[in-house]
N, C-alpha and C positions, 0 to 999 in steps of 0.2 A: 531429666527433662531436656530434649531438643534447645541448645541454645545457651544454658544455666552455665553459670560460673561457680566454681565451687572454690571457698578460700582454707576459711577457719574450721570447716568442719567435714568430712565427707560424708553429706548422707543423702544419698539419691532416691527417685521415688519409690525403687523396690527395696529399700533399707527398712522394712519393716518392723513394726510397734508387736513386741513379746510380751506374754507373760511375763512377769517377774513377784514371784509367792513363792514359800516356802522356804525363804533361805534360813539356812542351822545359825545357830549360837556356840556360842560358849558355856560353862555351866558359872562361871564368872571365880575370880579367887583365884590364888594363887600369884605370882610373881616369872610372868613372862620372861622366857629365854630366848634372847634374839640369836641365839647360837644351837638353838634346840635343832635335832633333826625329824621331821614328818617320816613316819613310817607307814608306805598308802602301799595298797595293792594293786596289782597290776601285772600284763601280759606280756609276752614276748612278741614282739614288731613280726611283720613280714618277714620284712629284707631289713639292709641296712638301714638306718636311718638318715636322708638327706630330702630337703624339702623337694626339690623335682620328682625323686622316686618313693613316695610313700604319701598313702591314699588311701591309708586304713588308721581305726581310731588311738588301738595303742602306741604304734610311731608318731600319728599327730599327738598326742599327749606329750609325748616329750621335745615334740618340737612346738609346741607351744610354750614351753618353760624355757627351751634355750632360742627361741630369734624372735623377733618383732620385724615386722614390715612395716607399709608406708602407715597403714593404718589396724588401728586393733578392734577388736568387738566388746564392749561394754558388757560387764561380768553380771549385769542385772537388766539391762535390756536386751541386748545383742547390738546394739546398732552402731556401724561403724565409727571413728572419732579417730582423729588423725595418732599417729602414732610418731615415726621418723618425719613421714611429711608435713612439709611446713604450710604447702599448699598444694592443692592437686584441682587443676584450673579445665575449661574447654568452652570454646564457646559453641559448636556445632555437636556437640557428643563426637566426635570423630579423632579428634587430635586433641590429645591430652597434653596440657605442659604441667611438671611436676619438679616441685621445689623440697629438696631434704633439708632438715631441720643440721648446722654445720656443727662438728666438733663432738659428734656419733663416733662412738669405738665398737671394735668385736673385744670380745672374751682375752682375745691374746693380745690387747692394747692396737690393731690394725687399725685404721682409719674405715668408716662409712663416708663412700663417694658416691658419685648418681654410677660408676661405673661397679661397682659393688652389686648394683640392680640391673644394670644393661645386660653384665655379664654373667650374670645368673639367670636372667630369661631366656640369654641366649643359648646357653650350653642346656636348658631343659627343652626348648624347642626345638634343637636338631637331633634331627632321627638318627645318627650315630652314637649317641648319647643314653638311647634307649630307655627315657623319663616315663616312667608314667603320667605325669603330669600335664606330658606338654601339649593336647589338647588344650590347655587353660590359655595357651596361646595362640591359638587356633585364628583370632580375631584379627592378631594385627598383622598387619602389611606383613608378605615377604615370609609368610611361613610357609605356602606351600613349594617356595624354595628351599628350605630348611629342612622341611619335613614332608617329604614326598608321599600321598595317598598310597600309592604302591611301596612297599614297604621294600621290597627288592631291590629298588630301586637307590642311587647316594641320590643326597641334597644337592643341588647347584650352588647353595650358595652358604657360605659358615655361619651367618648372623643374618637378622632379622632385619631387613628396609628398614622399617616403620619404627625400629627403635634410633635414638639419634640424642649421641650427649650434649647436652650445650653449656655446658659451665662444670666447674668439680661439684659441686651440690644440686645440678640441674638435669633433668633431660626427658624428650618428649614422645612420646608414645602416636605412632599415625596408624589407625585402623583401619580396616577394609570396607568397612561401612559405619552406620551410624549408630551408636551403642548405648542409651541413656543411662545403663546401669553399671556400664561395667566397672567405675571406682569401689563400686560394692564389694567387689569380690576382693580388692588389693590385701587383705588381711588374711587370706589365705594362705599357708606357710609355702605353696608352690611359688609367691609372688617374693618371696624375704630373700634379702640379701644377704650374698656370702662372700667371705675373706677370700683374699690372694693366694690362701695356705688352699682350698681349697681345688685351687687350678695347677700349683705346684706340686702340690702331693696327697693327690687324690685321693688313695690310698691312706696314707697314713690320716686323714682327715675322715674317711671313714670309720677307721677306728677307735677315733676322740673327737668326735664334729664341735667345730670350732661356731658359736653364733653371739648374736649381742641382746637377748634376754635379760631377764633376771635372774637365771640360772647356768651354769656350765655345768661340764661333763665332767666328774671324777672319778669314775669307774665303771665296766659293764661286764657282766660272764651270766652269758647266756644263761636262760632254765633256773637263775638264781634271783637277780637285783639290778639295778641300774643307780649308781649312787652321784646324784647330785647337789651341787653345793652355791649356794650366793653368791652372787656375781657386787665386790661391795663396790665397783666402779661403774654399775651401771646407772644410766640415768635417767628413765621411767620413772614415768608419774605412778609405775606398778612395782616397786618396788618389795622384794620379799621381806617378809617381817620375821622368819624362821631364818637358820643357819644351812639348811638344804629339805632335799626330798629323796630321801630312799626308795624307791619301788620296785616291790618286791612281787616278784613271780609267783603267781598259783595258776594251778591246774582245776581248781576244785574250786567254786565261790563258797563253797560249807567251808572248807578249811580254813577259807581268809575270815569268815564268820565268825566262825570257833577263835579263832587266833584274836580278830576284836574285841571279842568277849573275856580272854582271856588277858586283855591289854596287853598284846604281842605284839598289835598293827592298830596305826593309830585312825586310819581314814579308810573305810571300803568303799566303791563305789557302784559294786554289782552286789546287793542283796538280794541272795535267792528266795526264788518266788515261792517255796514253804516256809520260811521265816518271815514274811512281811508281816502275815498275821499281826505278829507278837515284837517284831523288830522293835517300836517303838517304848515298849513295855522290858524287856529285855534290855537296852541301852539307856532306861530312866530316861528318855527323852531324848536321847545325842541321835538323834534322827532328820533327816529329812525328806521332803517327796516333791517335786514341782514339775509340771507339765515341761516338756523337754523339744526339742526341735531335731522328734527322734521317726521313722517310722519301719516298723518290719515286714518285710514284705520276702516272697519266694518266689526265686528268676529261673526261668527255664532254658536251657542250651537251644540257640538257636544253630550252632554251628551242629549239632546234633542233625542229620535229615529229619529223623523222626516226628521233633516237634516244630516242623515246618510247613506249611499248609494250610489250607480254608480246615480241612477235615482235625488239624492239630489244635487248630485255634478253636474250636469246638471241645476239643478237652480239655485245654488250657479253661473256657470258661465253666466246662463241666467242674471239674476239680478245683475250683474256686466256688461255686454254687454248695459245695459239698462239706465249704465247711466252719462247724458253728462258731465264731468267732465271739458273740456272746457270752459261751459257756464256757468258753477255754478262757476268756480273758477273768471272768468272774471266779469260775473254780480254781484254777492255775495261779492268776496272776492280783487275785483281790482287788482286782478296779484297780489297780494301776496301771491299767492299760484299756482301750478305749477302740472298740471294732472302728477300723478302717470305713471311708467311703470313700477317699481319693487316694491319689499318691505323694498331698504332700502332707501338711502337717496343721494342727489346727492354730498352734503357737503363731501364722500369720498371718491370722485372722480372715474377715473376708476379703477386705480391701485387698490383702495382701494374696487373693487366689486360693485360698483352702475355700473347698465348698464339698461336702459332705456327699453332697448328689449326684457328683462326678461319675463315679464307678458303677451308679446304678444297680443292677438285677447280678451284674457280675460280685459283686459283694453282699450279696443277699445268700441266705440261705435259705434253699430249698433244692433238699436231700433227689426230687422226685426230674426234679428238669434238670437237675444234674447228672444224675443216671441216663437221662434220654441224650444229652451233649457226647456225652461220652461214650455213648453208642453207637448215636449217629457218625460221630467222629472215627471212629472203629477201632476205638477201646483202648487200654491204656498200654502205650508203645512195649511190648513182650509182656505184656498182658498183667504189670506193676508196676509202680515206681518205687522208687528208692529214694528217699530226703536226706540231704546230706547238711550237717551243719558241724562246726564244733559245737564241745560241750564243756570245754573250762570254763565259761562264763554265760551269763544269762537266762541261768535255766531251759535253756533251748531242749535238751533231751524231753523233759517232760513234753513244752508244748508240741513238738514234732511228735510224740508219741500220739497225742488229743489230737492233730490233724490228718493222722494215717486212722485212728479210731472212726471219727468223725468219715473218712472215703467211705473206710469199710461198710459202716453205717448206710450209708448212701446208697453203695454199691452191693451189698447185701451177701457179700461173701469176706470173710476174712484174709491175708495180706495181700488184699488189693495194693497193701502201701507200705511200705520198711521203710525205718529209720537205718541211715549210717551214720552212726557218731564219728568224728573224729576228736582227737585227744585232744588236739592245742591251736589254738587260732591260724597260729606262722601255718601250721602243715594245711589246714584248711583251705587259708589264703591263698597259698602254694594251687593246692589242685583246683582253687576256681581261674585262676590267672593264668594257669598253664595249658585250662580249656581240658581236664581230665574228666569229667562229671557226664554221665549218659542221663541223668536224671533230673528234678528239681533241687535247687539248694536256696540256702536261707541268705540273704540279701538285705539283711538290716541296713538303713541308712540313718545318717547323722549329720542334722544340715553343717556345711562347711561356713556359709554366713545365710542370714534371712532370707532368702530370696526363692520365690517358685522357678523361676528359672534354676536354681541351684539345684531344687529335688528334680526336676524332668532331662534339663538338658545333657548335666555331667552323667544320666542314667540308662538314657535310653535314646539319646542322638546318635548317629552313626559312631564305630570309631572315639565315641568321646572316653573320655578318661578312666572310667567308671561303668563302664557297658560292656557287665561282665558276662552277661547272656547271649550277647553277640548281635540282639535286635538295633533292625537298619529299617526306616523307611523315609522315601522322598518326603511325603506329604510331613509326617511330622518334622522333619529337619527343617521343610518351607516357612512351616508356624512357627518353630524357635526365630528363627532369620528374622522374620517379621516383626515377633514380638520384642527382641533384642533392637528391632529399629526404632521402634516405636516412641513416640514426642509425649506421650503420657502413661502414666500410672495405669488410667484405667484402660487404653488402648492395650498397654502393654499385659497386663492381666487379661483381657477378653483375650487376646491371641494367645497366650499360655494355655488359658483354658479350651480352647480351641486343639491346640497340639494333645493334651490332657484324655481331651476325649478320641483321639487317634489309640490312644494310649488302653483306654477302654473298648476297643474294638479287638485293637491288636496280643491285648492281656501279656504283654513282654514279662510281666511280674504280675503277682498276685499281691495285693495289698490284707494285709493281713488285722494290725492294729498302732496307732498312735503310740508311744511309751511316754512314762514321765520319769524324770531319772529320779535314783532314789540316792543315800548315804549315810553312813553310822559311822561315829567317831568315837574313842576313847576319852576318861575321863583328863588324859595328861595333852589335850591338845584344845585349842578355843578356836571360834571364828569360822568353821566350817559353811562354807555354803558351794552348791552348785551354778553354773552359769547355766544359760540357755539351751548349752550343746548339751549337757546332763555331765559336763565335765568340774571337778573342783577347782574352785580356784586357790591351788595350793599358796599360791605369795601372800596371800591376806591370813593362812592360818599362822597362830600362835601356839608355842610350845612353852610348857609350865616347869618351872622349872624343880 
């Protein structure tokens, strides 16, 4: 809110009120190992792992166990709560002053300064640097010195105006306009602070990323594991209660199944969608399911000519009319998943901008006016498409198979629609980023903190972070602007949903279904639960010894 001082706690109007059901147990007994190691599943990253370049959910997994920002997300609401910062203060939303908590260390005993954060924003925000991220700085003063719209183009200037240190524990943030929410997003690993080591040797900090969690880095070889281990100097009120976290590489979510089952791996967090059935029944109970702040949806290449135009945007709605999300969520996915009607998520409620009736007639099925769209449109660009997702996790092959069924159907001829599998997330990642894809791809999102602003504008603003389809338009870029200025809550919401329905005209993605994250644990491990993001929170489990 326009005006608000924030001390003791950051939680702005769009820090929205989550779910929180479903969290796992322990089966109780035993005599806890505080030196145990978690053996969880998991994927191979994109790219390296450093918080400015990494924007996908297995690298933030691990950078959520090794750094903390000013502020963290509460493991059963989601709602910000200060972290490092002691205070994060403004009186206009525009100029932030921000106090860090003194006597913060990294992993390699370094000191936490306010220049630990200045210098981290700033080498993500300049375009030589080549961040993914650094849209997330897009707001304050002095980036488009930094980071020039033309990409061709150098920066004028090395570092950001609008950043400015004023004490070793202090420094304050001047933005381009008026912002009520932005403290919201500060717990985002793009906003966390990095060591000296990382400016001196870059490189070698690549290799072993250096952060101040409650976990550090002891080991990584690709295609295999990531072995992490306790950090016993850190000083989080999050502290780990295990001796590390193993994560271990699959290609296969049946494999890492079988392998739980077999008490091989202690934590899964992708339980495939023919095992839920019985998952519960199958692990005596070491299960769990809770509405998640997740939503899937399929983004079309706008950089493509093909699906460009009034006549493309007519198959974009065609091919969303076409398909039953109903019966793929129900057959496939046993109600853990929940046909779409917007683009964000229901986890924030209404206040918080999910409203079901967003998406309208585009999220409806009907087989018959979707065949007419896509005619009228003149048919589907070389006469099919081609769905591109991985398939190491998620069960994604199946349902990509049920939404090329479900065209066919529609479309009354058989492959109207091919699936292309890819093997492993990284190679996926790779071809949507590199802009290789002539077709539709799968575009699952995972909010980064509460906020509706979080699911539209990092997705589908020009240029933002996350706007891997390439869609641009003035008007919706005007309503984010607006809505980000905005001196209330509900002001602020009505203009989201306002951009929302740009969003439904222009069909940049296809909203497909809500997810709830699910997980199964072995008998040698307690305390299992998911956060909001559908992510575990490994510090809090215990290992038996």
């Amino acid at each position: 809110m326009r005006g608000a001082r924030r001390t003791a706690c950051v939680v702005g109007a769009a820090a929205l009120a989550v779910v929180a059901s479903g969290c796992g147990t322990g089966d109780g007994g035993g005599e806890a190992d505080p030196g145990g190691i978690v053996r969880a599943s998991w994927s191979d990253p994109q790219r390296p792992i450093e918080p400015g370049n990494t924007n996908e959910v297995q690298g933030g997994k691990v950078l959520s166990l090794i750094t903390r920002g000013l502020v963290r997300y509460d493991p059963k609401t989601a709602r910000p709560v200060n972290a490092l910062a002691e205070s994060v203060e403004t009186d206009d939303s525009r100029v932030w002053r921000i106090r860090i908590k003194p006597g913060q260390r990294f992993s390699d005993g370094s000191p936490v300064s306010a220049r630990s954060f200045t210098d981290a924003w700033n080498y993500t925000a300049n375009l030589k640097n080549q961040q993914v991220n650094a849209p997330f700085f897009q707001y304050v003063e002095g980036y488009d010195a930094v980071h020039p719209a033309d990409e061709s183009a150098k920066p004028t200037a090395a570092t950001l105006s609008g950043l400015k240190v004023t004490g070793t524990h202090s420094f304050e943030v001047r933005l381009k306009q008026r912002y009520s929410t932005w403290a919201d997003a500060l717990g985002y690993p793009a906003f966390a602070p990095l060591p000296r080591s990382f400016f001196t040797d870059h490189a070698g900090w690549l290799r072993k990323p250096v952060g101040n969690g409650p976990y550090k880095i002891a080991s990584y070889r690709r295609g295999r594991a990531m072995e992490l281990v306790a950090d016993p100097a850190y000083q989080g009120s999050d502290k780990a209660r295990n001796g590390g976290v193993e994560l271990k590489v699959y290609t296969d979510a049946n494999t890492a199944y079988s392998d739980l089952l077999a008490g091989n791996l202690d934590v899964a967090d992708d339980i495939p969608a023919a095992q839920l059935p019985h998952a519960e029944q199958d692990l005596q109970g070491r299960f769990t399911s809770r509405p998640a702040g997740i939503i899937q949806t399929v983004s079309f290449p706008f950089y493509d000519r093909a699906w460009r135009g009034a006549d493309a945007a007519k198959v974009r709605r065609g091919i969303s009319m076409a398909i039953d999300r109903k019966a793929i969520t129900e057959r496939i996915f046993h109600n853990t998943r929940v046909p779409a009607g917007d683009w964000t998520s229901p986890v924030l409620g209404a206040r918080g901008g999910y409203d079901a009736s967003l998406c309208g007639e585009v999220c409806s099925y009907d087989p018959k006016q979707a065949r007419r769209l896509i005619e009228e449109g003149g048919g589907l660009p070389g006469g099919r498409i081609v769905l591109t997702s991985n398939v190491d996790t998620g069960s994604h092959k199946d349902w990509m198979e049920a939404v090329c069924h479900s065209l066919d159907k529609a479309l009354g001829r058989d492959n109207s629609c091919v699936v292309n599998p890819v093997g492993t997330f990284a190679d996926f990642r790779t071809q949507v980023t590199d802009r290789k894809l002539s077709g539709p791809f799968r575009t699952g999102w995972q909010m980064d903190y509460p906020s509706i602003e979080n699911f539209l504008s990092k997705l589908y603003y020009t240029d933002a972070s996350s706007n891997d389809g390439g869609h641009s338009s003035e008007e919706f870029d005007r309503l984010i602007d607006q809505a980000n200025a905005a001196t209330t809550n509900e002001e602020a919401v009505r203009r989201f949903k306002a951009a929302e329905k740009v969003l439904a005209r222009d069909v940049p993605a296809i909203p497909l279904w809500y997810q709830n994250g699910s997980a199964g644990w072995s008998q040698r491990v307690h305390g299992v639960a998911l956060d909001p993001f559908s992510v575990p929170v490994y510090q809090d489990v215990t290992v038996t010894k």
